[in-house]
C-alpha positions in Angstrom: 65.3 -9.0 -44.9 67.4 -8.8 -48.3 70.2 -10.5 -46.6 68.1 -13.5 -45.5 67.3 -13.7 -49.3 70.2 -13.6 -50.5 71.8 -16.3 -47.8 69.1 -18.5 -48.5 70.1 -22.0 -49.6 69.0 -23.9 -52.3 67.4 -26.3 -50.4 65.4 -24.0 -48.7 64.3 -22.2 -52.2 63.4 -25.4 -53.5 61.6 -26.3 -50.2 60.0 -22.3 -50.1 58.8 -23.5 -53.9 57.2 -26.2 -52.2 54.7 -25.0 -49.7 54.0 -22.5 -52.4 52.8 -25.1 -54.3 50.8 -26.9 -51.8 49.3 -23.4 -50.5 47.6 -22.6 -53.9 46.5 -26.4 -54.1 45.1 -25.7 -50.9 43.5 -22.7 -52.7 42.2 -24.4 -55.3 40.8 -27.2 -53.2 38.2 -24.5 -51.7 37.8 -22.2 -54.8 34.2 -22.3 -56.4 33.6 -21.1 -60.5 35.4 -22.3 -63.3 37.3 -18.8 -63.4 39.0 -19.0 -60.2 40.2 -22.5 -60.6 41.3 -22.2 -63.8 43.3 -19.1 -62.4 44.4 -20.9 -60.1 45.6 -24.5 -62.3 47.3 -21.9 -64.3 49.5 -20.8 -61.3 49.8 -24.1 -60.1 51.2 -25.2 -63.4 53.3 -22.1 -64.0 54.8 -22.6 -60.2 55.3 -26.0 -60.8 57.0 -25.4 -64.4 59.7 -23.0 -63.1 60.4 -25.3 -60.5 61.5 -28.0 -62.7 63.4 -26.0 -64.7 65.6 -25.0 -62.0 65.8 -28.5 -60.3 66.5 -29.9 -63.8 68.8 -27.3 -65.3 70.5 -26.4 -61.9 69.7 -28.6 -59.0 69.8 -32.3 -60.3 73.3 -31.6 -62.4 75.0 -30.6 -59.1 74.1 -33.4 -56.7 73.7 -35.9 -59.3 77.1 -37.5 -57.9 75.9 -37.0 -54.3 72.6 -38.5 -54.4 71.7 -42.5 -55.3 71.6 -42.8 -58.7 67.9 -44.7 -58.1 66.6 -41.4 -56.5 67.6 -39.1 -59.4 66.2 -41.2 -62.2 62.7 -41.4 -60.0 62.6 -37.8 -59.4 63.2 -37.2 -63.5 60.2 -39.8 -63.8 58.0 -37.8 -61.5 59.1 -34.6 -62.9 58.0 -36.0 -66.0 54.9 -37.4 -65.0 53.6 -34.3 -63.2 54.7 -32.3 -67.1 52.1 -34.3 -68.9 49.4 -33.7 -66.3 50.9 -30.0 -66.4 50.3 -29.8 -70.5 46.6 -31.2 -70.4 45.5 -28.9 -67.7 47.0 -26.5 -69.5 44.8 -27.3 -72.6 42.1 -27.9 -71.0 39.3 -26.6 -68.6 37.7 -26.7 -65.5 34.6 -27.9 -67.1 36.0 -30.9 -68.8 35.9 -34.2 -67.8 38.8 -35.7 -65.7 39.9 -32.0 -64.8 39.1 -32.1 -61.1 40.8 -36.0 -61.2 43.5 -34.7 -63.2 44.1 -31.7 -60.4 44.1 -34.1 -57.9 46.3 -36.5 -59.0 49.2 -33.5 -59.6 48.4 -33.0 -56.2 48.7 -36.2 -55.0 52.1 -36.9 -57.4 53.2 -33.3 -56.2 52.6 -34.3 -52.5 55.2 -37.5 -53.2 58.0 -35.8 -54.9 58.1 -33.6 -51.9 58.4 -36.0 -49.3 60.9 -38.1 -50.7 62.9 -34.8 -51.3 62.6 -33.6 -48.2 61.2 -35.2 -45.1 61.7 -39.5 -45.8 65.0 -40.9 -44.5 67.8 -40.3 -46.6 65.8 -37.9 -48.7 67.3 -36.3 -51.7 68.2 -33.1 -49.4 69.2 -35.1 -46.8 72.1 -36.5 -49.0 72.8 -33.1 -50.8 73.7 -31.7 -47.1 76.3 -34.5 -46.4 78.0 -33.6 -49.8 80.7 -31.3 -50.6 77.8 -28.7 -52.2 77.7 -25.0 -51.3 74.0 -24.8 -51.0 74.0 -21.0 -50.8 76.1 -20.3 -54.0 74.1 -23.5 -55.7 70.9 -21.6 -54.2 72.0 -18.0 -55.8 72.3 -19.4 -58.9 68.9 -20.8 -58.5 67.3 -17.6 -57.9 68.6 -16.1 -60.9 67.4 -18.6 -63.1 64.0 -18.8 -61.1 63.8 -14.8 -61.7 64.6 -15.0 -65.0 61.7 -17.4 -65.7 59.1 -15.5 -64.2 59.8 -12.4 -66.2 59.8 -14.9 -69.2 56.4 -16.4 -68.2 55.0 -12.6 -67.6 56.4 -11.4 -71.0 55.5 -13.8 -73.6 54.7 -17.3 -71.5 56.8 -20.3 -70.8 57.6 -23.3 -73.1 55.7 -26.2 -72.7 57.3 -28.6 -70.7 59.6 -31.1 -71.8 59.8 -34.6 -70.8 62.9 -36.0 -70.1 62.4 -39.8 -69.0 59.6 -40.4 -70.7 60.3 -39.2 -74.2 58.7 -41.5 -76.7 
């Protein structure tokens, strides 16, 4: 089983991230109480935090030149996008107005970054396979980082998101 890890590609990480994510949305979508959906957000968000980090500090740099220009901007934007929904739910609360909307529109935004990753014609991974990338060594690197970031966010928390596109 450790060598499957260990061969494991970036895109399938980054895909592996991504039912993760749509799991605990799942999850939340049937959780009742204010505690177990805000313990819930908060994993969502932490999930989803780590997973930008490592797309945007490790992932995006190396396929940059072998994925359309267009589709790397528009991922940054959603990344972006989903951040500042990522930093209100963070402040916020289950019993606040907009939270439930607010949930559902990460979804939702989360839900469309995925599919034009992955699954729509040409997707972002579909072009990263055709290029001169070694996935698995990209995908080590990935994993370290990844690790390294969830002992950060047990230890002492993560930063708060940074926007990249949409700085103002």
């Amino acid at each position: 089983m450790a060598q499957a890890k260990v061969s494991r590609d970036a895109l399938q990480m980054l895909a592996d991230d991504h039912r993760t994510v749509e799991a605990l949305f799942e999850t939340y979508d049937n959780a009742r109480g204010e505690a177990a959906q805000r313990k819930i957000v908060q994993q969502i968000c932490e999930e989803l935090i780590i997973h930008a980090m490592v797309e945007e500090q490790i992932f995006y740099p190396a396929v940059r030149e072998a994925v359309e220009d267009d589709m790397m901007d528009e991922a940054q934007v959603e990344h972006d996008s989903a951040k500042t929904l990522i930093i209100s739910l963070q402040q916020g609360s289950p019993s606040d107005a907009y939270y439930d909307a607010k949930v559902s529109v990460l979804k939702e935004q989360v839900e469309h970054h995925v599919y034009e990753e992955e699954r729509q014609r040409g997707s972002m991974f579909a072009q990263a396979r055709k290029a001169d990338i070694d996935l698995v060594a990209l995908g080590a690197q990935m994993v370290e980082l990844k690790k390294q970031l969830q002992k950060q966010a047990k230890a002492e928390g993560l930063p708060r998101p940074e926007l990249v596109a949409l700085a103002v």
